[in-house]
Legacy VTK file of the C-alpha trace (Angstrom):
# vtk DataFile Version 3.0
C-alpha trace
ASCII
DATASET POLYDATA
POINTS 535 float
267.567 125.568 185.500
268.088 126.680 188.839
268.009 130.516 189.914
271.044 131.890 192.260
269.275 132.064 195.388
268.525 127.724 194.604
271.991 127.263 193.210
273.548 128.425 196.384
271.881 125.927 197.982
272.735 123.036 196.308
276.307 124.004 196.191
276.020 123.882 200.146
275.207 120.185 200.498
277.468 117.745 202.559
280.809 117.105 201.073
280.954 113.416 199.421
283.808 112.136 197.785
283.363 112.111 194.458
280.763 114.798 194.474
281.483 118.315 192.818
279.259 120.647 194.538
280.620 123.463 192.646
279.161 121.649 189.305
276.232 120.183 191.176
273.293 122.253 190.216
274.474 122.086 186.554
274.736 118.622 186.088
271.549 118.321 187.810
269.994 120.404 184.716
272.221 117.889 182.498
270.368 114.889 183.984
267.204 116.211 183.578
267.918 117.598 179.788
269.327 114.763 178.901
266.124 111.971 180.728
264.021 114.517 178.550
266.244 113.846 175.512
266.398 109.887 175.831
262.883 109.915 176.650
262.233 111.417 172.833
264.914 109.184 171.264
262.540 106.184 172.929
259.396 107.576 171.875
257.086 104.654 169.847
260.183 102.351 170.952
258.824 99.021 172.720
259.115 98.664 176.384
262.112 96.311 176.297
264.541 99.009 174.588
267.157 100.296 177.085
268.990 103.314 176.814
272.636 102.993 178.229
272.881 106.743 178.845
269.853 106.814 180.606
270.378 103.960 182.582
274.015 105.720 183.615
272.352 108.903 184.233
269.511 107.086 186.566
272.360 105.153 188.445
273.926 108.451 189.236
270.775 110.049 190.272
270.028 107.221 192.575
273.401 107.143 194.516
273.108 111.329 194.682
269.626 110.871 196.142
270.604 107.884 198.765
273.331 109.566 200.243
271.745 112.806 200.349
268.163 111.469 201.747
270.166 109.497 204.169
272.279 112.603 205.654
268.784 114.663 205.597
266.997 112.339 207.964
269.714 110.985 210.480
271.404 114.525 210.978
268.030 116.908 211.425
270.202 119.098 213.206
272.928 119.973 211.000
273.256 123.455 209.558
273.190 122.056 205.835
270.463 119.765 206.139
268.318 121.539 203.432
270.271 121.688 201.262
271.042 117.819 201.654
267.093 117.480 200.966
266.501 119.614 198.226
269.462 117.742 196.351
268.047 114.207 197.428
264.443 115.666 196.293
265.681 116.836 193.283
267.586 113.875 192.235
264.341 111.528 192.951
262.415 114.023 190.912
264.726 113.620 187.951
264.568 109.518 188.457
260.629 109.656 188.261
260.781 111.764 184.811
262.902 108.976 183.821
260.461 106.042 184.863
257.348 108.048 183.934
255.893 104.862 181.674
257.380 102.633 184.408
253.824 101.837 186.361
254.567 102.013 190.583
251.759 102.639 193.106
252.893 104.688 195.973
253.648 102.913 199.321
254.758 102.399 202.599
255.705 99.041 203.362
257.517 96.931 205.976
260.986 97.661 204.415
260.463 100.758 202.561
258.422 103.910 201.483
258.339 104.666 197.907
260.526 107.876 196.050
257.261 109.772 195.802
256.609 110.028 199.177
260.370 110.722 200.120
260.521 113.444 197.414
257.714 115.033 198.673
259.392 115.361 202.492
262.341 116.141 201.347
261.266 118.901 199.193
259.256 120.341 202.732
262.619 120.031 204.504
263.904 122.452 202.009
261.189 124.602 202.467
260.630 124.268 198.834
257.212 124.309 198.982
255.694 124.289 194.876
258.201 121.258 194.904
256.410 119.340 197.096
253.127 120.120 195.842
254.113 119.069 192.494
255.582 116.091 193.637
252.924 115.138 195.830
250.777 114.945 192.701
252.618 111.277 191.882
251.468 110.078 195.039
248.854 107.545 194.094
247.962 104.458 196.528
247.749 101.188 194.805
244.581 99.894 194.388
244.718 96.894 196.406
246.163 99.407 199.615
244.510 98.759 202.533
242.240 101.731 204.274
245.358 102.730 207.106
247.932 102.752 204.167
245.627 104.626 201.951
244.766 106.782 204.530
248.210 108.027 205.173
249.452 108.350 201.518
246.944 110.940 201.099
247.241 113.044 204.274
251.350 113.520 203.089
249.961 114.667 199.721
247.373 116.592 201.439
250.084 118.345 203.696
252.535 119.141 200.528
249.273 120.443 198.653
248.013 122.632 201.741
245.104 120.859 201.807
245.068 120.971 205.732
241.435 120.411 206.281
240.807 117.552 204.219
243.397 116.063 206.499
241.855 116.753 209.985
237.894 116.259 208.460
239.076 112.958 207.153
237.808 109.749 209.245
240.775 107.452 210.888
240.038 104.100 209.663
240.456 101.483 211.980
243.148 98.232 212.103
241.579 94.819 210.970
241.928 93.558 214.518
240.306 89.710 213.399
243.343 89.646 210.620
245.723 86.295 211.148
248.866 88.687 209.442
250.140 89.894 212.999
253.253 91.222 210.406
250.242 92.800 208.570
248.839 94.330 212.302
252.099 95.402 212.949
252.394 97.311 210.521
249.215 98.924 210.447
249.423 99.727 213.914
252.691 102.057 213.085
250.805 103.082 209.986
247.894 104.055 212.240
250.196 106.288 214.088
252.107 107.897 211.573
248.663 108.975 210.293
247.638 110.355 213.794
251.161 112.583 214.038
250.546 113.676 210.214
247.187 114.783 210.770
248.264 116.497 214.150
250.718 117.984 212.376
247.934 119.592 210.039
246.320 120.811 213.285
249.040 122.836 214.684
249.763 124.359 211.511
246.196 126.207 211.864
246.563 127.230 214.809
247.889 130.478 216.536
250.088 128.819 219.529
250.503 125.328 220.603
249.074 124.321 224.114
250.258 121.591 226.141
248.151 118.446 226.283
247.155 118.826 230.108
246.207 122.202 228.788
243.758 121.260 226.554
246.170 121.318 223.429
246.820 118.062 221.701
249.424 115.589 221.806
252.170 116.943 219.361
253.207 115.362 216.143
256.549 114.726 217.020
255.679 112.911 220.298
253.740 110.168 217.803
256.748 109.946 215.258
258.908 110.155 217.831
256.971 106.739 219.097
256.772 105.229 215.749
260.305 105.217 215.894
261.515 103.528 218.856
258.335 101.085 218.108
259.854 100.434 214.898
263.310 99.861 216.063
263.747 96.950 218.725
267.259 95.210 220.090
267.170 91.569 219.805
268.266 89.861 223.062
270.874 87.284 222.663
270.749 86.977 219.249
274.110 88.840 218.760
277.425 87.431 219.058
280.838 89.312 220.344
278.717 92.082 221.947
277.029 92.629 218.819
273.527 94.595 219.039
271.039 92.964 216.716
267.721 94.804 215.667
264.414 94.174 214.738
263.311 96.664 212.138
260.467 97.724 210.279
262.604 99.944 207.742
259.818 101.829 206.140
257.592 103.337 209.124
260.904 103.906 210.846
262.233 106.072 207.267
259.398 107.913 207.005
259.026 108.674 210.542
262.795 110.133 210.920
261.558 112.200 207.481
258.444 113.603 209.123
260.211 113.720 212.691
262.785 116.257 210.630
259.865 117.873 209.120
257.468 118.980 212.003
259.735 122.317 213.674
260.542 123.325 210.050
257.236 123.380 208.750
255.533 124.851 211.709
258.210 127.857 211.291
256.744 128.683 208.040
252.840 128.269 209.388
251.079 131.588 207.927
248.924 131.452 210.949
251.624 131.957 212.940
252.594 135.062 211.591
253.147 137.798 214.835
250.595 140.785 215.044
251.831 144.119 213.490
251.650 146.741 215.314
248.507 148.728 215.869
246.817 145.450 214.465
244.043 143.949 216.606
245.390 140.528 217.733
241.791 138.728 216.995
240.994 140.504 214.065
244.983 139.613 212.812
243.602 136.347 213.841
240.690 135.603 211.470
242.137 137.121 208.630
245.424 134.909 209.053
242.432 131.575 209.391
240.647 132.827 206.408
244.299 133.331 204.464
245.741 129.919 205.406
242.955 127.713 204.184
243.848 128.533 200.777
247.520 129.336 201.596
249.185 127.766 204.831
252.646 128.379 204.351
255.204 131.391 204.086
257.776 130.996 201.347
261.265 132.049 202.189
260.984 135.652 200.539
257.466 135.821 202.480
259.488 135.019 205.958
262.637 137.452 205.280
260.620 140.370 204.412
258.358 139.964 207.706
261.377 139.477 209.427
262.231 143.140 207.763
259.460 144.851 209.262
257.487 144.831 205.924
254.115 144.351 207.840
254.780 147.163 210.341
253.147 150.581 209.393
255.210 153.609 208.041
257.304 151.402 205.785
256.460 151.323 202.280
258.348 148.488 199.999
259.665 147.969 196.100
259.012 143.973 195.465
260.325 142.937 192.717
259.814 139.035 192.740
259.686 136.856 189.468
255.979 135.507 187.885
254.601 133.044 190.450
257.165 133.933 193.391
254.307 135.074 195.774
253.569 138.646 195.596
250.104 138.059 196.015
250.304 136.392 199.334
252.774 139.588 200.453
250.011 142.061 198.989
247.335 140.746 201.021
248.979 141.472 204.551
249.737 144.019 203.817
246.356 145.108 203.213
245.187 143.304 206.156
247.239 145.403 208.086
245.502 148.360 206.971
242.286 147.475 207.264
242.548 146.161 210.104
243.732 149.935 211.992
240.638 151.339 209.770
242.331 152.483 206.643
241.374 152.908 203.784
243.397 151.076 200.661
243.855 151.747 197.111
245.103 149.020 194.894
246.190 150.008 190.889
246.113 147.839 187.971
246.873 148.544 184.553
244.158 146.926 182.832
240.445 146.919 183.326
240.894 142.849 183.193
243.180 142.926 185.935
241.193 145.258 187.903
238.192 142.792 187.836
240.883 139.439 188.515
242.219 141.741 191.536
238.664 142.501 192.914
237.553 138.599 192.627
240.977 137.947 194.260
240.502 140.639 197.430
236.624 139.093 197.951
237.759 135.600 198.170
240.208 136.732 201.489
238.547 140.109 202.813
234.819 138.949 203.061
233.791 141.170 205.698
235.119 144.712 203.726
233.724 146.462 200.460
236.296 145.641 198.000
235.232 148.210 194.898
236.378 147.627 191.421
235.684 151.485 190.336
235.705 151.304 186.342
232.727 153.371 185.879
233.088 156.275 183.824
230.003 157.957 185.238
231.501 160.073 188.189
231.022 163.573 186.970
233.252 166.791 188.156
231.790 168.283 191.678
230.438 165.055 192.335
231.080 163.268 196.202
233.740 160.415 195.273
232.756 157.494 197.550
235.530 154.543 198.092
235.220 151.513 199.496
237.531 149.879 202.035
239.690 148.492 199.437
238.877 150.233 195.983
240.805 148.779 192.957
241.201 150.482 189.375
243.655 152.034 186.763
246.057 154.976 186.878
243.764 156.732 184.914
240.366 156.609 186.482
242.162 157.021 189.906
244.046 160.642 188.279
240.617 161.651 187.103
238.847 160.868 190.394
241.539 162.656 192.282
241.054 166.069 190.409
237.318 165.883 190.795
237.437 165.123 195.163
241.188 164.626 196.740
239.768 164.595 200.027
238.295 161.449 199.482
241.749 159.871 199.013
242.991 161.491 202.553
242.364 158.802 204.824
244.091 156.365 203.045
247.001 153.742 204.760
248.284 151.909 201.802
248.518 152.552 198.074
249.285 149.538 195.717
250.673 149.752 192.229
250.426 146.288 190.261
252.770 145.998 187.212
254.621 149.329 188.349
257.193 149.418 185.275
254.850 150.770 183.830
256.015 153.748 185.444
258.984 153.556 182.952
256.783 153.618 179.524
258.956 152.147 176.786
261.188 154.119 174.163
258.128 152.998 171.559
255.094 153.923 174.049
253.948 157.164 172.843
250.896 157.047 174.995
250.467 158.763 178.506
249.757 155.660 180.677
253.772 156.169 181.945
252.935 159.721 182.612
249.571 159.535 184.144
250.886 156.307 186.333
252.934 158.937 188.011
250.910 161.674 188.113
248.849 158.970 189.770
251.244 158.617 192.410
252.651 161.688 193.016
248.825 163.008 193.531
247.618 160.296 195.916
250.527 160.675 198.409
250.289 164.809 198.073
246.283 163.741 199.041
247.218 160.792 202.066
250.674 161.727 202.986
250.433 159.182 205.658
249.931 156.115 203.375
252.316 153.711 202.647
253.195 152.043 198.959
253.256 149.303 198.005
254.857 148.681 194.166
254.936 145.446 192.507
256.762 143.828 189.619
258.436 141.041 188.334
259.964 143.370 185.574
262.007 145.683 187.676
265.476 145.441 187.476
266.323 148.465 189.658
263.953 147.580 192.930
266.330 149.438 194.886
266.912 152.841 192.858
262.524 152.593 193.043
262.994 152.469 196.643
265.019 155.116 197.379
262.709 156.832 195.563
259.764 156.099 197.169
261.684 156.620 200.406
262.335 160.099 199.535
259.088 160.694 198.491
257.277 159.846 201.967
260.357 160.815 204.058
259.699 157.080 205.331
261.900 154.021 205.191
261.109 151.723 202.089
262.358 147.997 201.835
264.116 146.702 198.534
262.650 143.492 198.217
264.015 141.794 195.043
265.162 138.405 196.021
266.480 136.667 192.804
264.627 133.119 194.291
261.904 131.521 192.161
259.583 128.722 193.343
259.853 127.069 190.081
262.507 126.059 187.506
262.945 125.528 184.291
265.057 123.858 181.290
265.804 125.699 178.096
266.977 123.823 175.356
267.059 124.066 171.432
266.695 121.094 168.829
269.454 121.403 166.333
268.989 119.218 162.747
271.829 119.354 159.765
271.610 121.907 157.205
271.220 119.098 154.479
268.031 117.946 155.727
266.169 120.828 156.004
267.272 121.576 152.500
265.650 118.451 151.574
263.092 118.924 152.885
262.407 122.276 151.801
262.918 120.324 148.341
260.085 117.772 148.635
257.729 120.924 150.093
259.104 122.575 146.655
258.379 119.243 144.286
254.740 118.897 146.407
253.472 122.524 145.497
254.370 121.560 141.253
252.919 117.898 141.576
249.639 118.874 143.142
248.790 122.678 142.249
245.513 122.219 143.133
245.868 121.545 146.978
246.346 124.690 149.623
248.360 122.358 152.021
250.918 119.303 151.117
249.065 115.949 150.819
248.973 113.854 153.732
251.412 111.441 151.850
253.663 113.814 151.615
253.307 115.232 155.044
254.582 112.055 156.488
257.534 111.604 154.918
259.016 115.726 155.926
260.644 114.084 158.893
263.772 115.057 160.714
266.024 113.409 163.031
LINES 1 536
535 0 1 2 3 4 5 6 7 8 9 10 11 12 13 14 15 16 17 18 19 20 21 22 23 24 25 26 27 28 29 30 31 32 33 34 35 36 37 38 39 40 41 42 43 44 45 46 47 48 49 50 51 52 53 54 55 56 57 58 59 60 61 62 63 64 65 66 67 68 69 70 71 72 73 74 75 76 77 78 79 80 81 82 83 84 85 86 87 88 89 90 91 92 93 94 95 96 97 98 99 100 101 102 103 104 105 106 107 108 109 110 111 112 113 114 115 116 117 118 119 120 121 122 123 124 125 126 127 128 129 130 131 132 133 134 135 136 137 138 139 140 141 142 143 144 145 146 147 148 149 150 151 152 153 154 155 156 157 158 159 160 161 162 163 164 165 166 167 168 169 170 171 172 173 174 175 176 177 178 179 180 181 182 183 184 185 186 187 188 189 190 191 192 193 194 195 196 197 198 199 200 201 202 203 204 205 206 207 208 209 210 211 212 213 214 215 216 217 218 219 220 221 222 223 224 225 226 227 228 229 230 231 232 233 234 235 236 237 238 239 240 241 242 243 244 245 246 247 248 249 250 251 252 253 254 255 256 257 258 259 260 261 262 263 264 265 266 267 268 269 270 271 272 273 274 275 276 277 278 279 280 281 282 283 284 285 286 287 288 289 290 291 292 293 294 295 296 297 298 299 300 301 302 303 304 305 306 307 308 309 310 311 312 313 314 315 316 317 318 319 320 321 322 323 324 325 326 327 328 329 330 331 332 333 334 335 336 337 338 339 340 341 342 343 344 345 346 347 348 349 350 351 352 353 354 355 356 357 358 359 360 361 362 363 364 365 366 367 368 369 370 371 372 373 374 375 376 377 378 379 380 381 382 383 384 385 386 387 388 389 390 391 392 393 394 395 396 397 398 399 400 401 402 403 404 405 406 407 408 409 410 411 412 413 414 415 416 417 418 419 420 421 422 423 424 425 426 427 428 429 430 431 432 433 434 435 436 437 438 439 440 441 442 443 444 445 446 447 448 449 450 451 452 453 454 455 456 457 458 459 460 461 462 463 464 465 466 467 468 469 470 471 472 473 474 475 476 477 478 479 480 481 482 483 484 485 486 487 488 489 490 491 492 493 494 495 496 497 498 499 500 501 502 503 504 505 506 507 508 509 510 511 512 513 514 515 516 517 518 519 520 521 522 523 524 525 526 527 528 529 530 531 532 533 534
């Protein structure tokens, strides 16, 4: 269930006795193969009908996830906090599969916030990002929640969704001042706040650099949780006895605002807007397209963040990525190009497919607005003809070979060449077409024609990233990264039903018996369709 890169981190939680990190991330899988499995055994079964396995394996789940949550938001500074969170997270995540039919609005309450909410957080304190945003989804106010409450609920599920402008556009709703509940005002009041350092929060993370208040900046999130929590925590005056300390506490606000207090320098660190200008980059033009990126996108995934940190957006280096379906190669593509564009160079992006080359040019509109992106799959250019590009010009191997034989020059002022799918490079024993050969004829042609460009090859089928590298290294005389983390944003369970041999012989008997009893019919009767059942 869990990829290397995720299984590492589990394994580096805090030591608890009685906890075998070594076996943790498998018999995290377990519990969630075998929820899935009681969950079928109870299917059509009526709500009072316990499962004593399942009840076990929730038990479990729910002492993992306490411990962990607790360590995650009391020790924010501790090297292994992540990893604390993602197991908490993870374990909640498991417990709501298991209480799917179980009906429970989301909340946050005088003594607690509900598992949704800390799932959610916990998952951003991990930096696991799809997590949250999948999480998120089960936050649901109840429908009696008041307008603060409701409010807040959906900013958190806004900020795990990057959906950072419905947050700040969003009106602050106001405390029921003429209420007789001062509990009830309380409440609100630290509700009201939380809200304020949540939607703050959403501020900073679109914007280049914080400024200090008597700057003109804004008051920063963690100032207002930081409030919340000493608000929420009070010492009772001579109400203890042997120099006892006795509190007043409003458990829930104070949770969530340790959570979110954990949150705020973690999350800001993976801000796309924050990303620092490449060289040779104009800083405002960096600037808009980062603003125009993160509306859609606001945060950098690990692999996103190490291969910056590599110098992947810096010209002259070229890089192999080799990232799994869904692991962000998209996001990495596009600042790339940015990059070029943005020192007035010219970009060529290949796709295998004429499908893909249209997907790709709808793609490249939606963040480059102010550039001709071209999908070239006209077959009309004739030889001697003036090839004209656009700033970003996207198409196959093939039309890209033939346009290179009828005007190289065109291709000279190129800065970055992209190859979608690039196994395909590699054409298979069985291929006896010429798409492998033409893809690198494609290649080889376009940096004899813009020596100065740099590549850019993409794949989530390329086992040997680094071999391609070298490669491509030699090729330019240029340094080429190997980017081929083995992290994946999203996880899995494989698992196979297994029935005796003696009823599927039976089966196969009564199918036999159907097909002499009723000649006529092209299909088993539906009488007999509802008895071929297996267990």
């Amino acid at each position: 269930m869990f990829d290397p890169t995720t299984a590492a981190l589990i394994r580096a939680a805090p030591p608890l006795e009685g906890l075998d990190l070594d076996n943790l991330p498998k018999r995290l899988t377990e519990a969630f193969a075998d929820i899935v499995s009681a969950r079928i055994r109870l299917r059509g079964a009526t709500a009072d009908v316990e499962d004593a396995a399942l009840a076990a394996t929730v038990a479990e789940l729910r002492r993992i996830a306490a411990a962990h949550e607790t360590y995650a938001a009391l020790l924010p500074d501790r090297e292994n906090r992540a990893s604390a969170a993602f197991v908490a997270a993870s374990a909640h995540q498991a417990i709501s599969l298991a209480l799917r039919n179980v009906d429970a609005n989301s909340h946050v309450d005088m003594a607690a916030i509900s598992s949704d909410i800390c799932a959610t957080l916990l998952f951003l304190l991990a930096e696991a990002h799809a997590d949250a945003a999948e999480a998120s989804k089960r936050i649901i106010p109840a429908p009696d929640a008041g307008p603060i409450e409701r409010a807040l609920l959906l900013a958190i599920r806004g900020l795990a969704q990057g959906r950072l402008g419905g947050i700040v556009s969003a009106g602050e709703p106001e405390i029921d001042d003429e209420s007789d509940d001062l509990h009830l005002r309380a409440l609100d009041a630290l509700r009201l706040l939380l809200l304020r350092g949540v939607t703050n929060l959403a501020r900073q993370l679109r914007l280049r650099v914080d400024l200090a208040p008597d700057a003109g900046g804004m008051v920063p999130a963690s100032t207002l949780f930081a409030q919340v929590r000493a608000l929420a925590s009070e010492p009772v005056e001579g109400a203890g006895m042997s120099g006892e300390t006795l509190l007043s506490l409003y458990p829930g606000p104070l949770h969530l605002a340790n959570l979110l207090l954990g949150l705020e320098g973690d999350l800001l660190a993976t801000a796309l807007a924050r990303i620092p200008t490449p060289g040779g980059v104009d800083e405002n033009g960096w600037w808009q397209t980062l603003r125009r990126m993160a509306r859609q996108r606001p945060y950098l995934w690990r692999n996103h963040r190490q291969a910056i940190a590599m110098g992947y957006l810096e010209q002259g280096i070229s890089s192999a990525i080799s990232f799994p379906t869904g692991g962000g190669k998209s996001t990495l593509a596009e600042l790339k190009i940015a990059t070029a564009l943005l020192r007035g160079e010219r970009v060529i992006f290949l796709a295998p497919t004429h499908a893909l080359v249209g997907q790709t040019q709808r793609a490249l509109k939606g963040t480059f607005q102010d550039y001709s992106i071209l999908a070239d799959v006209d077959e009309d250019v004739g030889i001697a003809e003036v090839v004209e590009l656009g700033q970003v010009t996207v198409m196959t191997p093939e039309r890209c070979l033939m346009l290179l034989s009828v005007d190289p020059d065109a291709f000279s002022d190129l800065g970055l060449i992209v190859f979608d799918e690039c196994h395909l490079l590699h054409a298979r024993e069985d291929d006896r077409s010429r798409r492998g050969l033409d893809a690198m004829l494609t290649i080889l042609n376009l940096t004899r024609a813009a020596p100065a460009a740099d590549l850019l090859l993409l794949s989530a089928m390329m086992k040997n990233t680094e071999e391609i590298a070298g490669w491509v290294a030699h090729l330019t005389g240029r340094n080429c990264l190997t980017l081929d983390l083995n992290w994946k944003p999203t996880r899995q369970v494989r698992g196979c039903v297994v029935y005796p041999a003696e009823q599927i012989a039976t089966l196969r008997d009564t199918l036999t018996q159907a097909r002499i009893d009723y000649p006529d019919h092209n299909q088993p009767p539906v009488s007999i369709k509802n008895t071929l059942l297996a267990q």
